[in-house]
PDB file of N, CA, C and O in Angstrom:
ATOM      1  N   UNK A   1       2.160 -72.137  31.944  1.00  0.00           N
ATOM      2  CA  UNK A   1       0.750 -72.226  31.583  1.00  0.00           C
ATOM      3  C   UNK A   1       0.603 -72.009  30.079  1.00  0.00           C
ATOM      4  O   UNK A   1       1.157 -70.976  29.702  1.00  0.00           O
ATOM      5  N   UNK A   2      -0.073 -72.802  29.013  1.00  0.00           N
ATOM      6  CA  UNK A   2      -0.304 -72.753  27.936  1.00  0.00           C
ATOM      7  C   UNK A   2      -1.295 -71.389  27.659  1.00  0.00           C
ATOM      8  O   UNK A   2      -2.232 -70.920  28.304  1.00  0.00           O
ATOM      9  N   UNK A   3      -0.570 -70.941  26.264  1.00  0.00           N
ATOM     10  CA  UNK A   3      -1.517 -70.142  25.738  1.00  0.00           C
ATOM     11  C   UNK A   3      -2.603 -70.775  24.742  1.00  0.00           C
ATOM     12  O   UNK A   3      -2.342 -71.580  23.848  1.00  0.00           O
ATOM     13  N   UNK A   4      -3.737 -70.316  25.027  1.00  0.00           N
ATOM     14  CA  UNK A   4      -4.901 -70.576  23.805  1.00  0.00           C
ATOM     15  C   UNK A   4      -4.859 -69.894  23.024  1.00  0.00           C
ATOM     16  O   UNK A   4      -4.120 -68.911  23.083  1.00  0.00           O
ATOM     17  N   UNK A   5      -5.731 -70.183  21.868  1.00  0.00           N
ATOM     18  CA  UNK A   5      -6.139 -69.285  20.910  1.00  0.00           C
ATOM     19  C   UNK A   5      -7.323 -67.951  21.355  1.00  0.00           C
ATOM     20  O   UNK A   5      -6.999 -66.838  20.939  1.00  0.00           O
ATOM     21  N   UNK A   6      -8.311 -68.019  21.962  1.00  0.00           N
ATOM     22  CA  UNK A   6      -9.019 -67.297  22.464  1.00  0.00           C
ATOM     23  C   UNK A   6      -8.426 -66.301  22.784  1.00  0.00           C
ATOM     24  O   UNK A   6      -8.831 -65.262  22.263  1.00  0.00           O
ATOM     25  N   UNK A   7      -7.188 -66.200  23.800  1.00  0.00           N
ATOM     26  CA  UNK A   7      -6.774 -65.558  24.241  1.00  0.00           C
ATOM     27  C   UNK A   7      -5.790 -64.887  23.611  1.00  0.00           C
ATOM     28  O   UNK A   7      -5.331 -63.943  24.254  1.00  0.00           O
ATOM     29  N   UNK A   8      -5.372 -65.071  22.645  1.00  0.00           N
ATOM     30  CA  UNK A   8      -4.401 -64.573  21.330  1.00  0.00           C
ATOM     31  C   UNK A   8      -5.001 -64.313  20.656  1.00  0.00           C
ATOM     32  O   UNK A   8      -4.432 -63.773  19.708  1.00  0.00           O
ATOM     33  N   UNK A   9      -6.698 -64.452  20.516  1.00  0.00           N
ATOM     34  CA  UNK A   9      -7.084 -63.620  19.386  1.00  0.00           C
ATOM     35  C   UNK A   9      -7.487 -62.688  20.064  1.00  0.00           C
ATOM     36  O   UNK A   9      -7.433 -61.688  19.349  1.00  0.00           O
ATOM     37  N   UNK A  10      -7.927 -62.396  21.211  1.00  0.00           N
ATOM     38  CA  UNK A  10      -8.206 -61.293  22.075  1.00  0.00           C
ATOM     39  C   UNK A  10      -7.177 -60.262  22.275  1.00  0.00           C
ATOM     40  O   UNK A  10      -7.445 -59.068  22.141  1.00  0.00           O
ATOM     41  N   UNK A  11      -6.150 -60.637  22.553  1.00  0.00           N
ATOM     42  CA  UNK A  11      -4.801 -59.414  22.728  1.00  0.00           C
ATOM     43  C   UNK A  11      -4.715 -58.755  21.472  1.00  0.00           C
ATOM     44  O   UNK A  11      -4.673 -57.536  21.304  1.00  0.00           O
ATOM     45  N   UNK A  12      -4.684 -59.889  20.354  1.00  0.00           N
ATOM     46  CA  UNK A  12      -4.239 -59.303  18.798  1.00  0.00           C
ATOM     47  C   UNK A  12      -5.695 -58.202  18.663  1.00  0.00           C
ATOM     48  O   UNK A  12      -5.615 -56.997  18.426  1.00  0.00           O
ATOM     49  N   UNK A  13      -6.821 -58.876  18.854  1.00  0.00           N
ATOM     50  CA  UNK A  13      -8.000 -57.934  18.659  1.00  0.00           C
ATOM     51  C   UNK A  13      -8.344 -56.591  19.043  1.00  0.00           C
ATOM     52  O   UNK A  13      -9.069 -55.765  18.489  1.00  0.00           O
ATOM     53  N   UNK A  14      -7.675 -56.545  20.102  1.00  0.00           N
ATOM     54  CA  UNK A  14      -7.950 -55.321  21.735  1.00  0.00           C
ATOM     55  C   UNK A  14      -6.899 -54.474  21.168  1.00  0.00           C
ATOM     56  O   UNK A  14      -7.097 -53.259  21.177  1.00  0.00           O
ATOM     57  N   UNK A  15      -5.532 -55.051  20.551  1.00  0.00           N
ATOM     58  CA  UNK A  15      -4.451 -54.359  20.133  1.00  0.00           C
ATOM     59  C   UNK A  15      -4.664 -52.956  18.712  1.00  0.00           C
ATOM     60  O   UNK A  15      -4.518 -51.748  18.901  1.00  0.00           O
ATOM     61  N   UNK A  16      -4.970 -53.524  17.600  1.00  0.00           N
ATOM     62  CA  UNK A  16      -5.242 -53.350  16.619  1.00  0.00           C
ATOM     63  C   UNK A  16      -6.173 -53.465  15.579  1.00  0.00           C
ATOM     64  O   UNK A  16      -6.791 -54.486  15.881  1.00  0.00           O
ATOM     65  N   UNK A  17      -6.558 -53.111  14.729  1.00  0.00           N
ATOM     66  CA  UNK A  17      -7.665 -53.378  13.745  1.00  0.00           C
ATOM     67  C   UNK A  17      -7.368 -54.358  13.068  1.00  0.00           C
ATOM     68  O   UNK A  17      -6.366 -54.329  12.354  1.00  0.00           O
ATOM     69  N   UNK A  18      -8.317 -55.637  13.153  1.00  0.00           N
ATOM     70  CA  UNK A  18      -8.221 -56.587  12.334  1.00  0.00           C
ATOM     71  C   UNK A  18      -8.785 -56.836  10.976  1.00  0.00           C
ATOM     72  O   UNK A  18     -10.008 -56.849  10.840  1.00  0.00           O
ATOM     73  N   UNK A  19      -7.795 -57.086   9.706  1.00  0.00           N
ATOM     74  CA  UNK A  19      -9.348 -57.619   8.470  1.00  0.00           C
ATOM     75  C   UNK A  19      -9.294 -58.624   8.592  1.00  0.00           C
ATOM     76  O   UNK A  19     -10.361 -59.219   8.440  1.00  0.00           O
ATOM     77  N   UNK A  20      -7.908 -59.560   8.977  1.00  0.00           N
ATOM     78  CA  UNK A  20      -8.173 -61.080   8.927  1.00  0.00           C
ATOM     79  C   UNK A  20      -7.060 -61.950   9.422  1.00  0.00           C
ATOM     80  O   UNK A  20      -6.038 -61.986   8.736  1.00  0.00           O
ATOM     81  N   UNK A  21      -7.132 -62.786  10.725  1.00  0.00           N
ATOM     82  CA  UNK A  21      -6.393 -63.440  11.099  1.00  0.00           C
ATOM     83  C   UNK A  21      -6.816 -64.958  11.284  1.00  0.00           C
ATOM     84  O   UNK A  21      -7.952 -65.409  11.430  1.00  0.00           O
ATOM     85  N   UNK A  22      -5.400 -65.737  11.232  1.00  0.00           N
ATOM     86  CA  UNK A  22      -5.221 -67.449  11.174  1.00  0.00           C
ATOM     87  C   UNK A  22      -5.168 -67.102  12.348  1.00  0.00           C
ATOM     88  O   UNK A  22      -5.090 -65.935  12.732  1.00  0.00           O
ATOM     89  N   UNK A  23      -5.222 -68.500  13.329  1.00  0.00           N
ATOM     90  CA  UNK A  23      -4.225 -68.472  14.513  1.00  0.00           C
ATOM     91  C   UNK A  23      -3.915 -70.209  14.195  1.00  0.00           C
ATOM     92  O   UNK A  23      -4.884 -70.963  14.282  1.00  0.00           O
ATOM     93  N   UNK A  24      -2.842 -70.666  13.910  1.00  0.00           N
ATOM     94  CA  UNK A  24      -2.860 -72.083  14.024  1.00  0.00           C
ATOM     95  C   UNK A  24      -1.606 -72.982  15.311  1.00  0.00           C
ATOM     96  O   UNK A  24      -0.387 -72.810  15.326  1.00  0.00           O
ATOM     97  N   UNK A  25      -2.228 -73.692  16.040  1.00  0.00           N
ATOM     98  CA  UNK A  25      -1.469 -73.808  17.263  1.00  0.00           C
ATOM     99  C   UNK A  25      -0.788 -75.206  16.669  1.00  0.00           C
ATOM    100  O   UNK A  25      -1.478 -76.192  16.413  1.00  0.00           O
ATOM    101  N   UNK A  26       0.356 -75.173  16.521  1.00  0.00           N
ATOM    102  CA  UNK A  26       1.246 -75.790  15.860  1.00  0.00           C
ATOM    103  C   UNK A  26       1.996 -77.153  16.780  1.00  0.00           C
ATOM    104  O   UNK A  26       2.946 -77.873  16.475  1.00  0.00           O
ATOM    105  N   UNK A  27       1.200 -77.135  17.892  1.00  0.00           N
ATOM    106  CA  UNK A  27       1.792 -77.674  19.036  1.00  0.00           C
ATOM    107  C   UNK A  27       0.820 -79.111  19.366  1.00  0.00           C
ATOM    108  O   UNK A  27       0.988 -79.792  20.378  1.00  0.00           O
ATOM    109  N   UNK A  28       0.085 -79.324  18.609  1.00  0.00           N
ATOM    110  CA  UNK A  28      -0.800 -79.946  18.849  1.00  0.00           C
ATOM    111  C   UNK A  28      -1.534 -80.325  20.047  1.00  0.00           C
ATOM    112  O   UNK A  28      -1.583 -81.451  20.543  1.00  0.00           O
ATOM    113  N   UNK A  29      -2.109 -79.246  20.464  1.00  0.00           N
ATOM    114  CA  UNK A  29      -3.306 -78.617  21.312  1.00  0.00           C
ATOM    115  C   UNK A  29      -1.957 -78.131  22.686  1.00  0.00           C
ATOM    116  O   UNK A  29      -2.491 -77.578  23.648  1.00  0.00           O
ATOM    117  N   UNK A  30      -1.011 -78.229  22.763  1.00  0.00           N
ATOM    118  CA  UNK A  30      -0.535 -77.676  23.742  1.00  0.00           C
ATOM    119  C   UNK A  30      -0.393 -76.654  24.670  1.00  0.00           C
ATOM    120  O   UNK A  30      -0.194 -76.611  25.884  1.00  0.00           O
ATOM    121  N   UNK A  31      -0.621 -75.455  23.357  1.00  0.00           N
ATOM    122  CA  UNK A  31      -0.163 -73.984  23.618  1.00  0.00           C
ATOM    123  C   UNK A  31       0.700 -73.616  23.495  1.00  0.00           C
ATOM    124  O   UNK A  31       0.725 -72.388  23.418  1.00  0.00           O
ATOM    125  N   UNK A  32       2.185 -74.441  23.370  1.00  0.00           N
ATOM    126  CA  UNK A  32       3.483 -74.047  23.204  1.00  0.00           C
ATOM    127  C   UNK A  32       3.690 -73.144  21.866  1.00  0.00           C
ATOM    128  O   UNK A  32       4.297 -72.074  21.919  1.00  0.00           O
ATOM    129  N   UNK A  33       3.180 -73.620  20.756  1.00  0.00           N
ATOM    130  CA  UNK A  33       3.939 -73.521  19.229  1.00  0.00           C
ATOM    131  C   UNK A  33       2.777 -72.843  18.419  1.00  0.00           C
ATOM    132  O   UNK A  33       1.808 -73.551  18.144  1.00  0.00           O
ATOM    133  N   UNK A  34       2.789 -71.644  18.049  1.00  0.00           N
ATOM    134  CA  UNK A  34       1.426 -70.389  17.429  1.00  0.00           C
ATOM    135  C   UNK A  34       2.463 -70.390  15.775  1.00  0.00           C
ATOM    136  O   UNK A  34       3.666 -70.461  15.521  1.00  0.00           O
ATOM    137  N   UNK A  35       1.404 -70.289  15.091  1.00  0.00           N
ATOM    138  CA  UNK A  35       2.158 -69.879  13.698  1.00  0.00           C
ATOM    139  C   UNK A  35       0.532 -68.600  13.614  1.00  0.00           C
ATOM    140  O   UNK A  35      -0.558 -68.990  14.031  1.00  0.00           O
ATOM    141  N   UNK A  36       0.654 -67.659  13.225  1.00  0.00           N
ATOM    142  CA  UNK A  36      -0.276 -66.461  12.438  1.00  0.00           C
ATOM    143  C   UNK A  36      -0.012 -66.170  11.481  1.00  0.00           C
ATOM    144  O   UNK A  36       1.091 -66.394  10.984  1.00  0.00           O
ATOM    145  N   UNK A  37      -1.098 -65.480  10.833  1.00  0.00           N
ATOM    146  CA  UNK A  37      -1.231 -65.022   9.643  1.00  0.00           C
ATOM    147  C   UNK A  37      -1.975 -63.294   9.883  1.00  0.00           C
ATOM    148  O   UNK A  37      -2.894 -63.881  10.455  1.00  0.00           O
ATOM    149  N   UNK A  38      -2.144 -62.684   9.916  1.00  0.00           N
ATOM    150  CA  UNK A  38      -2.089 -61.098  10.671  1.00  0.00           C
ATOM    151  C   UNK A  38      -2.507 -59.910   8.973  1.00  0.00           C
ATOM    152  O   UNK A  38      -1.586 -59.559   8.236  1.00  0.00           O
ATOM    153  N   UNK A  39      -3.535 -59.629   8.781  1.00  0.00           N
ATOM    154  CA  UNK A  39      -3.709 -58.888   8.186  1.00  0.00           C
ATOM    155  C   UNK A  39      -4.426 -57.475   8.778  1.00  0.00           C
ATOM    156  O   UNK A  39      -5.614 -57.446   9.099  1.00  0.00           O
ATOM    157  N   UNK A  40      -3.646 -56.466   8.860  1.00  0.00           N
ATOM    158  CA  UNK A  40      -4.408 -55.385   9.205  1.00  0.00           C
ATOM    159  C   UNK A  40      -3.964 -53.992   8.539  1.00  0.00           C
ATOM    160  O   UNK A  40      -2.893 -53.978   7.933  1.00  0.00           O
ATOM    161  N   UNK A  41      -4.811 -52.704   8.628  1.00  0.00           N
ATOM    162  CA  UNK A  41      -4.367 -51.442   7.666  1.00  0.00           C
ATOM    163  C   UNK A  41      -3.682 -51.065   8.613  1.00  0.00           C
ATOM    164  O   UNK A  41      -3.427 -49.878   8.405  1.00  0.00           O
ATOM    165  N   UNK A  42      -2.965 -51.592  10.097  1.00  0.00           N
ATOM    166  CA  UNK A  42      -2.101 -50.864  10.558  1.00  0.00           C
ATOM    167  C   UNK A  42      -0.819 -51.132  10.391  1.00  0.00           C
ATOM    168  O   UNK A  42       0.051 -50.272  10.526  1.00  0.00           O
ATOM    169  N   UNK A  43      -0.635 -52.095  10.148  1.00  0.00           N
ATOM    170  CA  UNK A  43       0.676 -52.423   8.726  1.00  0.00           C
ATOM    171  C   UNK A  43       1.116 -51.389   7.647  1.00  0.00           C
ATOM    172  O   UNK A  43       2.239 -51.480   7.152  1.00  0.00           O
ATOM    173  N   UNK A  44       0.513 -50.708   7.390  1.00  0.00           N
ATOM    174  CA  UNK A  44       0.506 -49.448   5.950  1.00  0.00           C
ATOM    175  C   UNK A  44       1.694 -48.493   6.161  1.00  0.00           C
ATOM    176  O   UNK A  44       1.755 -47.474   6.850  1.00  0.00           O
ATOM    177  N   UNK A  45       2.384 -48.934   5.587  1.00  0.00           N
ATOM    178  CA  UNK A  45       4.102 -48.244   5.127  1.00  0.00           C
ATOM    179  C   UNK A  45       4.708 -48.317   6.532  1.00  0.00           C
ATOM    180  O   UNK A  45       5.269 -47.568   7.332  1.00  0.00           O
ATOM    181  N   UNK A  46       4.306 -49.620   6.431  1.00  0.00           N
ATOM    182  CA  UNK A  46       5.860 -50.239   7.885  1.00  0.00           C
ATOM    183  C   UNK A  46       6.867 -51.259   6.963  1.00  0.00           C
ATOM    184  O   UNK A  46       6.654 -51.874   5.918  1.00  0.00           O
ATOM    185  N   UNK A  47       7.356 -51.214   7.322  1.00  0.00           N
ATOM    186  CA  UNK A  47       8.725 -53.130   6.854  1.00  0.00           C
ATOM    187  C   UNK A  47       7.619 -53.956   7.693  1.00  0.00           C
ATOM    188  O   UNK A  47       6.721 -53.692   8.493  1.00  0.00           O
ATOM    189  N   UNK A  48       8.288 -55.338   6.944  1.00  0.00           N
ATOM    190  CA  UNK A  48       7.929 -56.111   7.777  1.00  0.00           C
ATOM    191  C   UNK A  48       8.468 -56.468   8.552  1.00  0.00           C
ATOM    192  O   UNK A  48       7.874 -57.372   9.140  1.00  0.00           O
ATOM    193  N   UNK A  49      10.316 -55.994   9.323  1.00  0.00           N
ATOM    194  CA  UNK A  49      10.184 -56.202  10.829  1.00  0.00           C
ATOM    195  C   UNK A  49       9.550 -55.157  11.597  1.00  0.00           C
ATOM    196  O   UNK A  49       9.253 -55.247  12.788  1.00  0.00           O
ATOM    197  N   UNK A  50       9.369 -54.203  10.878  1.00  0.00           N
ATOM    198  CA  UNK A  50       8.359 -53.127  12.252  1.00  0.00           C
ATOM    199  C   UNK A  50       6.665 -53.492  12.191  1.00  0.00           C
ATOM    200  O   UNK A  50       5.814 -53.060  12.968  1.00  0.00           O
ATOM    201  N   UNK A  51       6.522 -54.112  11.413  1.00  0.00           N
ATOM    202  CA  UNK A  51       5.064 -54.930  11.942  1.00  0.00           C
ATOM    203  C   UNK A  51       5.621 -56.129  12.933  1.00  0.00           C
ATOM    204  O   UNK A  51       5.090 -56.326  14.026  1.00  0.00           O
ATOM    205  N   UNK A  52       6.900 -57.027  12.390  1.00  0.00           N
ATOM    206  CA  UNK A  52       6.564 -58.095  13.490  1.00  0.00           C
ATOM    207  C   UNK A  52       7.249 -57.754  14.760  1.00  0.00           C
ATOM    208  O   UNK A  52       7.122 -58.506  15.726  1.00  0.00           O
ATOM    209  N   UNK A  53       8.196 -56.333  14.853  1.00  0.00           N
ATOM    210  CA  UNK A  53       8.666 -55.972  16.542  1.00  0.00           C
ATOM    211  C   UNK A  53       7.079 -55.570  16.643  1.00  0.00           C
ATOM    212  O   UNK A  53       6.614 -56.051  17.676  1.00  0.00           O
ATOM    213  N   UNK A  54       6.144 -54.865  15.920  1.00  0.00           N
ATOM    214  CA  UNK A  54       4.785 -54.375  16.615  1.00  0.00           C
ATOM    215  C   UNK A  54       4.570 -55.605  17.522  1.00  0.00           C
ATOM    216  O   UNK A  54       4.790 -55.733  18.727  1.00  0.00           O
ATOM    217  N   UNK A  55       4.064 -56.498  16.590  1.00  0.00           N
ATOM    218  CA  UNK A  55       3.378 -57.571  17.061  1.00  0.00           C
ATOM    219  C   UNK A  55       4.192 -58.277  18.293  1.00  0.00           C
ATOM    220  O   UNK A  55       3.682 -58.908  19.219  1.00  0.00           O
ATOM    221  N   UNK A  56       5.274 -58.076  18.125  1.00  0.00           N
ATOM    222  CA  UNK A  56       6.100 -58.897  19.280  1.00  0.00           C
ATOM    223  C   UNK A  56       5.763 -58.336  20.340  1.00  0.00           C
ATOM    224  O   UNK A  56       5.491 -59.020  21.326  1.00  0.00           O
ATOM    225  N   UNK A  57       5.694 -56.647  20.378  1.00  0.00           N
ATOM    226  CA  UNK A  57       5.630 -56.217  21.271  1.00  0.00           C
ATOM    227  C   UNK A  57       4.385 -56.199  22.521  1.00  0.00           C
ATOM    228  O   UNK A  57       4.388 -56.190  23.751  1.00  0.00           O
ATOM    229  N   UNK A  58       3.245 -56.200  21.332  1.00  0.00           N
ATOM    230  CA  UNK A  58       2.001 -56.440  22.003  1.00  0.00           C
ATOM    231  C   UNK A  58       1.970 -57.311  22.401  1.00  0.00           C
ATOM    232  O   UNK A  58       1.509 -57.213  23.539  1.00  0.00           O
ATOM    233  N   UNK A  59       2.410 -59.108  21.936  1.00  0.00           N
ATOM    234  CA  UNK A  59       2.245 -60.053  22.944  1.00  0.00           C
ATOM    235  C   UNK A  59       3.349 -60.883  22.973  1.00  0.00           C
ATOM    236  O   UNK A  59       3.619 -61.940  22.403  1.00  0.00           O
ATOM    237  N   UNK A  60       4.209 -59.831  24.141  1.00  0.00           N
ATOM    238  CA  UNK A  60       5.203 -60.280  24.573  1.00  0.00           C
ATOM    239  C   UNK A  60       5.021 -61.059  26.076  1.00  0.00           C
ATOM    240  O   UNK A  60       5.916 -61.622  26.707  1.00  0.00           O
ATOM    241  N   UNK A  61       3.510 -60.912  26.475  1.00  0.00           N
ATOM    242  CA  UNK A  61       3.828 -61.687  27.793  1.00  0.00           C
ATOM    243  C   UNK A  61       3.272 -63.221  27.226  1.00  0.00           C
ATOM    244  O   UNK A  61       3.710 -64.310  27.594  1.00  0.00           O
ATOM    245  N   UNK A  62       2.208 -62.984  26.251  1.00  0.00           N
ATOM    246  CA  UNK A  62       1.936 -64.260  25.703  1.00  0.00           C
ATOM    247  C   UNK A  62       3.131 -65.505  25.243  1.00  0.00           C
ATOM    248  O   UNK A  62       3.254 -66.723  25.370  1.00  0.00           O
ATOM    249  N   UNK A  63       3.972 -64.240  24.576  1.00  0.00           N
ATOM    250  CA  UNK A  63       5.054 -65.203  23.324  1.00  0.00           C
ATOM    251  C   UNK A  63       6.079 -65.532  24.763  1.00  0.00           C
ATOM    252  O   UNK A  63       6.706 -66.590  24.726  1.00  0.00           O
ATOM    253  N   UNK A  64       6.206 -64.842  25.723  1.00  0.00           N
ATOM    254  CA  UNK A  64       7.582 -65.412  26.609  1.00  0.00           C
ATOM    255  C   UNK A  64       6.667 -66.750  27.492  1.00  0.00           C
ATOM    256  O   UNK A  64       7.242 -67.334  28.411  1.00  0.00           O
ATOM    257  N   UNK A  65       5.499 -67.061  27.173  1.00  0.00           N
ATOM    258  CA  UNK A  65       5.306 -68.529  27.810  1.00  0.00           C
ATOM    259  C   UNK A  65       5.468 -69.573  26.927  1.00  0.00           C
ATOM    260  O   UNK A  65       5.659 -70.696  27.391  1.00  0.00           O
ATOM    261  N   UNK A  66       5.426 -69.407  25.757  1.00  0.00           N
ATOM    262  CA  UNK A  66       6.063 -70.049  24.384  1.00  0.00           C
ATOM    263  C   UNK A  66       6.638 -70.417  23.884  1.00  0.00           C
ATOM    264  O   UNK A  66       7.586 -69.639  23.769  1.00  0.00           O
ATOM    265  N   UNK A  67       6.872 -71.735  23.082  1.00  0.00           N
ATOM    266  CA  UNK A  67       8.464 -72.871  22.898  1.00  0.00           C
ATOM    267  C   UNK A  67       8.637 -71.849  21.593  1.00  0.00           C
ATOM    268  O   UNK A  67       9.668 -71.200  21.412  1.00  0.00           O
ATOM    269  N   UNK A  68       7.763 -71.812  20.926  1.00  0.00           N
ATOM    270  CA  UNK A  68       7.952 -71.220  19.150  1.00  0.00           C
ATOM    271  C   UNK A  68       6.857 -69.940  18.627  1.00  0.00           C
ATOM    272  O   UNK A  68       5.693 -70.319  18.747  1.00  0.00           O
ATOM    273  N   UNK A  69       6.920 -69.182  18.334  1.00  0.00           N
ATOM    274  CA  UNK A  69       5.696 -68.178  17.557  1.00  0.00           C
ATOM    275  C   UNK A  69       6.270 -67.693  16.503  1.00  0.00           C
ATOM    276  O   UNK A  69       7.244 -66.973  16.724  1.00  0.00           O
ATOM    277  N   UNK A  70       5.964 -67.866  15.409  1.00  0.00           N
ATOM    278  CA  UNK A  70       6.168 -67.435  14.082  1.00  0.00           C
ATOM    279  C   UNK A  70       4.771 -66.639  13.235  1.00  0.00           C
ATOM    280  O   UNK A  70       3.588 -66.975  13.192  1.00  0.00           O
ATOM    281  N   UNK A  71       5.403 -65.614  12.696  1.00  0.00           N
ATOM    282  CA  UNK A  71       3.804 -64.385  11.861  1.00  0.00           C
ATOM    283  C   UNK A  71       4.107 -64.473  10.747  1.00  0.00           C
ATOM    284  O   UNK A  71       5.215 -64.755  10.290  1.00  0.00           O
ATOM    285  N   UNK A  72       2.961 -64.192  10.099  1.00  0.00           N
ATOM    286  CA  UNK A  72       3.391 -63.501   8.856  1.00  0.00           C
ATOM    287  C   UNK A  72       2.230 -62.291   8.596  1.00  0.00           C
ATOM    288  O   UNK A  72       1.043 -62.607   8.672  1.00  0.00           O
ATOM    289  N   UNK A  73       2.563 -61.089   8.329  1.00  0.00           N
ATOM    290  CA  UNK A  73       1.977 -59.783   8.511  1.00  0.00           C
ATOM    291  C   UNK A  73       1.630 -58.942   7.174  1.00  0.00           C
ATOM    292  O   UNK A  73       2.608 -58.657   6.482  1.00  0.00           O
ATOM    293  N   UNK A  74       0.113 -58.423   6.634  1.00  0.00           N
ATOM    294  CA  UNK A  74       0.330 -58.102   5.329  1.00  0.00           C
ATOM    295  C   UNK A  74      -0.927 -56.915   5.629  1.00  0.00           C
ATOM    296  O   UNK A  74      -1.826 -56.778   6.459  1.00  0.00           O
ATOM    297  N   UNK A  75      -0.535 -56.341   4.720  1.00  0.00           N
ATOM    298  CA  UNK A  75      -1.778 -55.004   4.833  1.00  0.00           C
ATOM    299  C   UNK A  75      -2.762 -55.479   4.022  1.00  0.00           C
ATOM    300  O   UNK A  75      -2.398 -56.281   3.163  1.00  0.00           O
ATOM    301  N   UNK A  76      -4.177 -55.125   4.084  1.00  0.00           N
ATOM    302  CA  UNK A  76      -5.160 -55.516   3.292  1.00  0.00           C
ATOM    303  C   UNK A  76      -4.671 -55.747   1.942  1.00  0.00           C
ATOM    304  O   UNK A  76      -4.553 -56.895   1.514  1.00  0.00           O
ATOM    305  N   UNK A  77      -4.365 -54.668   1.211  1.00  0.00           N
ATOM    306  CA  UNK A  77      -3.986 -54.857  -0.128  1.00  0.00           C
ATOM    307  C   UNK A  77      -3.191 -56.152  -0.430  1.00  0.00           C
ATOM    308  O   UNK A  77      -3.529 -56.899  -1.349  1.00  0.00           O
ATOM    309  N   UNK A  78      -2.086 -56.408   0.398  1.00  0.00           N
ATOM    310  CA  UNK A  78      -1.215 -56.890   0.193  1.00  0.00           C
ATOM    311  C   UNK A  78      -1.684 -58.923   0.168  1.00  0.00           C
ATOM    312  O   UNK A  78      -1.328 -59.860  -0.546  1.00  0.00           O
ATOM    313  N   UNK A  79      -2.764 -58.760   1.541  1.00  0.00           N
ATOM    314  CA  UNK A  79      -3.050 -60.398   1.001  1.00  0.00           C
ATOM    315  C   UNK A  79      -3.991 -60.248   0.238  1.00  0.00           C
ATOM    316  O   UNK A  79      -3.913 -61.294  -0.406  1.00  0.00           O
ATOM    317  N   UNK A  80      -5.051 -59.569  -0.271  1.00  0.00           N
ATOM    318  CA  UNK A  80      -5.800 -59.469  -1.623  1.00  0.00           C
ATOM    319  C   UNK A  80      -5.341 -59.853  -2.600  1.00  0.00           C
ATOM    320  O   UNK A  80      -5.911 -60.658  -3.336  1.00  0.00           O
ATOM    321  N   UNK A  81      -3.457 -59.024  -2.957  1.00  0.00           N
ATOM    322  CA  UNK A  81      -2.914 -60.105  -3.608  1.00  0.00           C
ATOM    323  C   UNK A  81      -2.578 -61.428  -3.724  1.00  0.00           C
ATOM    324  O   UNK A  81      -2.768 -62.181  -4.680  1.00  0.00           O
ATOM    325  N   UNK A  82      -1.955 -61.688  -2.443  1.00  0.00           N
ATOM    326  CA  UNK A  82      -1.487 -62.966  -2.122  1.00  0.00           C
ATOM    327  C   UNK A  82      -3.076 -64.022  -2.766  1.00  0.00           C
ATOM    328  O   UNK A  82      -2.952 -64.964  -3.548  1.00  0.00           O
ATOM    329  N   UNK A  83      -4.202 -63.624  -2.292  1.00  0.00           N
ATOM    330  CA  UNK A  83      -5.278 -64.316  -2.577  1.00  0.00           C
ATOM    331  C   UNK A  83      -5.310 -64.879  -4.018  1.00  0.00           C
ATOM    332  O   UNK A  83      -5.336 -66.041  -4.424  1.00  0.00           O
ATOM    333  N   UNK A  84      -5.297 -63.470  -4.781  1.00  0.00           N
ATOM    334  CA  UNK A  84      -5.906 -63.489  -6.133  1.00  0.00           C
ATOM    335  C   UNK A  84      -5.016 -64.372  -6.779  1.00  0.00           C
ATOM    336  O   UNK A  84      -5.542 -65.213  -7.509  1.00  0.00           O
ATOM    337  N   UNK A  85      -2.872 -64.374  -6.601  1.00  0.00           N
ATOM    338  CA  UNK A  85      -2.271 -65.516  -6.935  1.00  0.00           C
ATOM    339  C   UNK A  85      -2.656 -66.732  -6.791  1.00  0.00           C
ATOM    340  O   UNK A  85      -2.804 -67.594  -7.657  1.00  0.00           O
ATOM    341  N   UNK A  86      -2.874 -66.808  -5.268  1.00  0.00           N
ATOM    342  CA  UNK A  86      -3.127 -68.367  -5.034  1.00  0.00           C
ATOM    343  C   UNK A  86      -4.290 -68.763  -5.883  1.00  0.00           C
ATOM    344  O   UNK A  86      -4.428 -69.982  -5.976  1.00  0.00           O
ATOM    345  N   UNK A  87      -5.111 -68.072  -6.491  1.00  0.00           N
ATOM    346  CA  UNK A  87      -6.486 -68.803  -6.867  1.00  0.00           C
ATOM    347  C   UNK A  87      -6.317 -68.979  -8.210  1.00  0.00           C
ATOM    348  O   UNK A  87      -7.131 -69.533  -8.948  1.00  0.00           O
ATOM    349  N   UNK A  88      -4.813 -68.312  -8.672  1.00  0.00           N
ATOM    350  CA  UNK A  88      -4.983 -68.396 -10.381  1.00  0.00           C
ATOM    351  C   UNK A  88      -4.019 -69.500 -10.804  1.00  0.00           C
ATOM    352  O   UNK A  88      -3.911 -69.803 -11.992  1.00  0.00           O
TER     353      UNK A  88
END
């Protein structure tokens, strides 16, 4: 059974504090193939594989119906930067 987005933004939501998430279904409308983008302050002095085992962990029943899921995980500060590069 395909995953939606609705329903991946709901687990990620229910999970943790969000400031700002992508969800882009990479599968073209399938459900198979999720790429994210995951900004939250519960990221704050983790690595980034212990944000993405977090994240794995929370939706692990989602990601095991799944051909592909790929994140990328940043603490507020951190895409503020990413922002302010991209715009200069």
């Amino acid at each position: 059974m395909p995953i939606d987005t609705i329903a991946l933004e709901k687990a990620i939501k229910r999970a943790i504090p969000v400031t700002h998430l992508e969800i882009e279904d990479q599968s073209s409308g399938c459900g198979d193939n999720y790429a994210i983008v995951l900004v939250s302050e519960a990221f704050q002095g983790k690595t980034t594989l212990a944000r993405h085992r977090m994240v794995n962990e929370l939706l692990k029943d989602q990601i095991a119906q799944m051909h592909a899921f790929s994140q990328k995980t940043y603490t507020p500060a951190q895409y503020d930067e990413l922002q302010a590069k991209a715009s200069s």
